[in-house]
N, C-alpha and C positions, 0 to 999 in steps of 0.2 A: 633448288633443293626441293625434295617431295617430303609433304608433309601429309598427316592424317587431322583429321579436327575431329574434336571429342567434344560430344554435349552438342544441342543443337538447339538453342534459345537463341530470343532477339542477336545476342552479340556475337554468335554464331555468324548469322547472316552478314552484319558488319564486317567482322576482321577478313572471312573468307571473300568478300566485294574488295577489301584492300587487298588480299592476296595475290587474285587475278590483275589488279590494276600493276602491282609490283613489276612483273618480267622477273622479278628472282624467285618464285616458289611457285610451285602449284603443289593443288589437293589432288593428292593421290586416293584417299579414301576418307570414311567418315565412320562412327560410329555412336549412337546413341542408345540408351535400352529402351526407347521408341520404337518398334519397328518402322510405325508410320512416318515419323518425324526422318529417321535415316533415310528411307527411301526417298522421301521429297527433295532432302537435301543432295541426295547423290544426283538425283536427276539435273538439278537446277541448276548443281555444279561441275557436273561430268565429271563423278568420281565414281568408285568403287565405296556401296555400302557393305561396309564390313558386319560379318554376322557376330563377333566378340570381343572387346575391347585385347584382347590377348591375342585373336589373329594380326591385330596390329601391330600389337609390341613383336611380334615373332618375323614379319616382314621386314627384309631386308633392304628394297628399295626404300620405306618411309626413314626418313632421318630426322622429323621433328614432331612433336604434338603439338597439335593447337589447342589448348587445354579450357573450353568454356563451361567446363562442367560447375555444378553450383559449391561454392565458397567451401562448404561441410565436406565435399568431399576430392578437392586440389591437391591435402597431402596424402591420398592413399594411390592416386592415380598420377601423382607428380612422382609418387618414390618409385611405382610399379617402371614409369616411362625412364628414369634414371639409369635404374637397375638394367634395363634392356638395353643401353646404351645409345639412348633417344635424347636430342633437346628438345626441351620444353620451354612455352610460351603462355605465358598465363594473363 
């Protein structure tokens, strides 16, 4: 399953290291309103840093979000990832 991961703090780094250990998912892409922070993480994880949280939603290979974004805002970007017909992992 390709996933995108959203928010790029410590827990970030975590889930996306259990990702790769998986064999069931890889990061297709990432996206933070970082630029810097996205770019580091796409490098580190060979993904695609996505320039809009909504190029994601609108991609058709990503089938899930990794959702680490901070607590205040899980349910505006949990209902966005629903609505596109994404699972979500928080």
């Amino acid at each position: 399953m390709k996933v995108a991961c959203l928010g790029m703090g410590w827990w970030s780094d975590v889930l996306a290291d259990a990702i790769q250990r998986s064999g069931r998912l890889s990061i297709a892409a990432c996206y933070s309103r970082s630029a810097q922070k996205r770019q580091k993480f796409a490098q580190k994880y060979r993904c695609r840093a996505a320039g809009s949280y909504e190029e994601i939603l609108h991609d058709p290979e990503i089938e899930a979000i990794i959702n680490t974004t901070p607590n205040g805002v899980h349910r505006e970007t949990t209902l966005a990832a629903a609505a596109a017909g994404k699972h979500v992992f928080l």
